[in-house]
Each structure stands twice: as structure tokens, then as C-alpha cells.
C-alpha positions in Angstrom: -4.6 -27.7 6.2 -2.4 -24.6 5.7 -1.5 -23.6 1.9 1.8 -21.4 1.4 2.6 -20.0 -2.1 4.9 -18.0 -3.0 3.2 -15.4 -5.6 3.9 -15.0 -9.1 6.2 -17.6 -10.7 10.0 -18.2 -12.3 8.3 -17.4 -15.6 6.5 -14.0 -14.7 8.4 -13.4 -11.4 6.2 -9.6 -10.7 7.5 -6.6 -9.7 11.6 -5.7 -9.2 13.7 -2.9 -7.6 17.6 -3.2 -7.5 18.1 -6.8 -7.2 15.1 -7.7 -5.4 12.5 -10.0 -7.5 8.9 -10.4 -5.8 8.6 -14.0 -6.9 12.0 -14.8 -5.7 11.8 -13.3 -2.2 8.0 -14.4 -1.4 9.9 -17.9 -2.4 12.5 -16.8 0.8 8.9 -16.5 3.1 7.3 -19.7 1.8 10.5 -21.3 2.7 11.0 -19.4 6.0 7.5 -20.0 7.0 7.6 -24.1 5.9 10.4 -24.8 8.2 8.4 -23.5 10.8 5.2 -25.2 9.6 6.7 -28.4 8.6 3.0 -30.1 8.0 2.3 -26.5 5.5 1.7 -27.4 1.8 3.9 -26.0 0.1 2.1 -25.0 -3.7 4.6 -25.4 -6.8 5.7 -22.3 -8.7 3.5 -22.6 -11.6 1.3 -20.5 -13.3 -1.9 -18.9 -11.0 -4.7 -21.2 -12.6 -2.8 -24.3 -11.7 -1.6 -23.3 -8.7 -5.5 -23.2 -7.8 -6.1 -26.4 -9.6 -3.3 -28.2 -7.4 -4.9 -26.1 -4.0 -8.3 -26.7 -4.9 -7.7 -30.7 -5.6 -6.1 -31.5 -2.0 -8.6 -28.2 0.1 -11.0 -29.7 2.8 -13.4 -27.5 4.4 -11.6 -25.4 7.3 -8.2 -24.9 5.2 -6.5 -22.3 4.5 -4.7 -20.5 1.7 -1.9 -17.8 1.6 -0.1 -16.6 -0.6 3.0 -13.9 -0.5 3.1 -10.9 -2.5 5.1 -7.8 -2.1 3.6 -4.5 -3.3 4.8 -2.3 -6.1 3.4 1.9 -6.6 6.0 4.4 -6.0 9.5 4.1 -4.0 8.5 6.2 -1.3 5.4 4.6 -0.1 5.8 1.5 2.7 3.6 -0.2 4.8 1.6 -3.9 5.0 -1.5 -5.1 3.9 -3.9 -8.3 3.8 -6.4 -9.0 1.3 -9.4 -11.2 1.7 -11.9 -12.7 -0.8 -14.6 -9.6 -1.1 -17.9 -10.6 0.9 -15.7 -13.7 3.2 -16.4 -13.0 6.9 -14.4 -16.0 8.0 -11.7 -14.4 5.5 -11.9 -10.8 6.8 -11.3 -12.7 10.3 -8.4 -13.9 9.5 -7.1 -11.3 7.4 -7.6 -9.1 10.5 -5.4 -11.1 12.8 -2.5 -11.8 10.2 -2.9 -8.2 9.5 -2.0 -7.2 12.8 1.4 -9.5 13.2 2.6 -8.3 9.9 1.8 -4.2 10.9 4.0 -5.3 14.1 6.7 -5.8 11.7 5.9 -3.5 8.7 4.4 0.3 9.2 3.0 1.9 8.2 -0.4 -0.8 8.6 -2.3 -0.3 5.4 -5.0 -2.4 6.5 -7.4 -5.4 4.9 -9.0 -4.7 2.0 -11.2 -6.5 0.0 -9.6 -8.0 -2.9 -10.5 -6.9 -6.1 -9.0 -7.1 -9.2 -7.0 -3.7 -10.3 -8.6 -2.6 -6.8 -12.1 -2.2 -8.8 -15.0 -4.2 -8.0 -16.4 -3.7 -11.6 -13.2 -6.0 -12.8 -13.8 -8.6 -10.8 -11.9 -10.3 -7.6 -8.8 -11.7 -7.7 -8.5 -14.8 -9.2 -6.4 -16.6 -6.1 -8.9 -15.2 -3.8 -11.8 -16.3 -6.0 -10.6 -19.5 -7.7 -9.5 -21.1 -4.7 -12.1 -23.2 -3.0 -11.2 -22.7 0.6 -10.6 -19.4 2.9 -8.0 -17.6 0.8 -6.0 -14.8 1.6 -3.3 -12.5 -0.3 -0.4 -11.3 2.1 1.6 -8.0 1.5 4.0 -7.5 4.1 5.5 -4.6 2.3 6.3 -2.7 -0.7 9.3 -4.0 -2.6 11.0 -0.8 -2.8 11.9 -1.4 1.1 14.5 -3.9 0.3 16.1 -3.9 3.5 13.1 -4.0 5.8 11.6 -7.0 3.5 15.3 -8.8 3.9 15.6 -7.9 7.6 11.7 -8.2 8.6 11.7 -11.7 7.1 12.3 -14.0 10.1 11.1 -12.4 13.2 7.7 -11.3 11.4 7.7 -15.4 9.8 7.9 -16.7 13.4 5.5 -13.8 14.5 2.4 -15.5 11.5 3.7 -19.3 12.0 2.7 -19.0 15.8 -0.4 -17.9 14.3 -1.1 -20.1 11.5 0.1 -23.2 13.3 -4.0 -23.3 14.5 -4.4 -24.3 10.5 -2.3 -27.7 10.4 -2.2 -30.5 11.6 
């Protein structure tokens, strides 16, 4: 089973640059990518340890959790990322080959990274990545100061990861 999530929530909605909200547009992607993936789960916009809960009650072995983010540093920096749970080699995997559709779509291609709270392994790894009991990955197509390219990248880099992730339902 496939897992989409939109990150943040209505309530703390993460970062914002002239009119763009992260939660609201990685809400656009979940809903872009479900009408692709019909059979997806789509995860509620709640609060992070209940969106885990509601993953981790309905996860089988072999599923597969993302969730959409869009970065936030400085205006000029750009570019996608993928983060995996720290040590997961069947995450890394995957991480790779989502990481390469969304660089098609979004450069400059920052990479995977492990994913660790603050970016610091001494703090711990992020709680979506760690909390959630199947392979779990964090998505960051781009930072959210590239209002346009998020807008305009949406649906051909969507089509590019549900061609992908269609191996992940059923």
C-alpha cells in the first residue's frame, strides 16, 4: 500500500512566501498524485503523531509512506531533495529513484540525505521517518520561495513519481 500526506497541517500549515503556504500546496500534490493513484491512502491533515498513529494502524510489510514538504532557507537557494529514515537501505533505495524524477523536474538536485532531526544526528531522526512503521520517506521537491516552478512543476513531475510509485499499490 502507498501512503500520501500532505506535510504539516491547517493548524501549523509550515513555511510561507507571498501567498504560497507549504501545507496548502503539498495538499495540491497529495491531491494531484491521488487522482493518479486512485487505490493511494490518502492520510488526514492532523497533527504529525496521529498521522503516524492512523499510517501505522492500516501499514503491512512492503508499504510505503510519503509525505510532501517544500523547503524553506533563504530566497535564492532552489533545488529537490529526498529524505530517508537514517540507516534504511530499502529506504535509501527508494529515495534514490524518486530522487531522480523529482531532479528531472526541479534543479538544482540536492540529493538524499538521511533524515535527521534539525539535520543533526545528536537530535534525533525525524519523527515521520521514525514513527512510522513501514519504509517512510520525506519528499522536497523544491524550496518554497520558487513559487512558480512549484505551481508549474506540479503535474508533469506528479505524473513523472505516480508512474513510479504505482509499483506500491494495489
Amino acid at each position: 500500500m502507498l501512503f500520501l500526506s500532505a506535510g504539516h497541517h491547517p493548524a501549523a500549515p509550515g513555511a510561507a512566501w507571498r501567498g504560497l503556504i507549504e501545507h496548502t500546496e503539498a495538499v495540491r500534490w497529495v491531491r494531484e498524485l491521488s487522482q493518479l493513484l486512485p487505490t493511494a491512502m490518502v492520510v488526514p491533515p492532523v497533527p504529525l503523531t496521529q498521522k503516524i498513529r492512523w499510517i501505522n494502524a492500516r501499514t503491512h510489510p512492503g508499504d510505503l509512506a510519503i509525505e510532501i514538504h517544500f523547503n524553506a532557507a533563504t530566497p535564492s537557494v532552489r533545488g529537490s531533495e529526498t529524505l530517508y529514515s537514517p540507516g534504511a537501505q530499502r529506504g535509501r533505495a527508494i529515495a534514490a529513484d524518486i530522487q531522480a524524477i523529482l531532479a528531472k523536474h526541479f534543479t538544482p538536485d540536492r540529493g538524499i540525505k538521511e533524515g535527521w532531526y534539525q539535520q543533526d544526528p545528536s537530535k534525533g531522526r525525524l519523527a515521520f521517518l521514525s514513527g512510522t512503521h513501514c519504509t517512510a520517506l520525506i519528499l522536497e521537491p523544491e524550496f518554497i520561495y520558487n513559487t512558480d516552478g512549484i505551481r508549474n512543476g506540479m503535474i508533469p513531475c506528479c505524473a513523472d513519481l505516480a508512474a513510479f510509485l504505482r509499483r506500491f499499490t494495489p
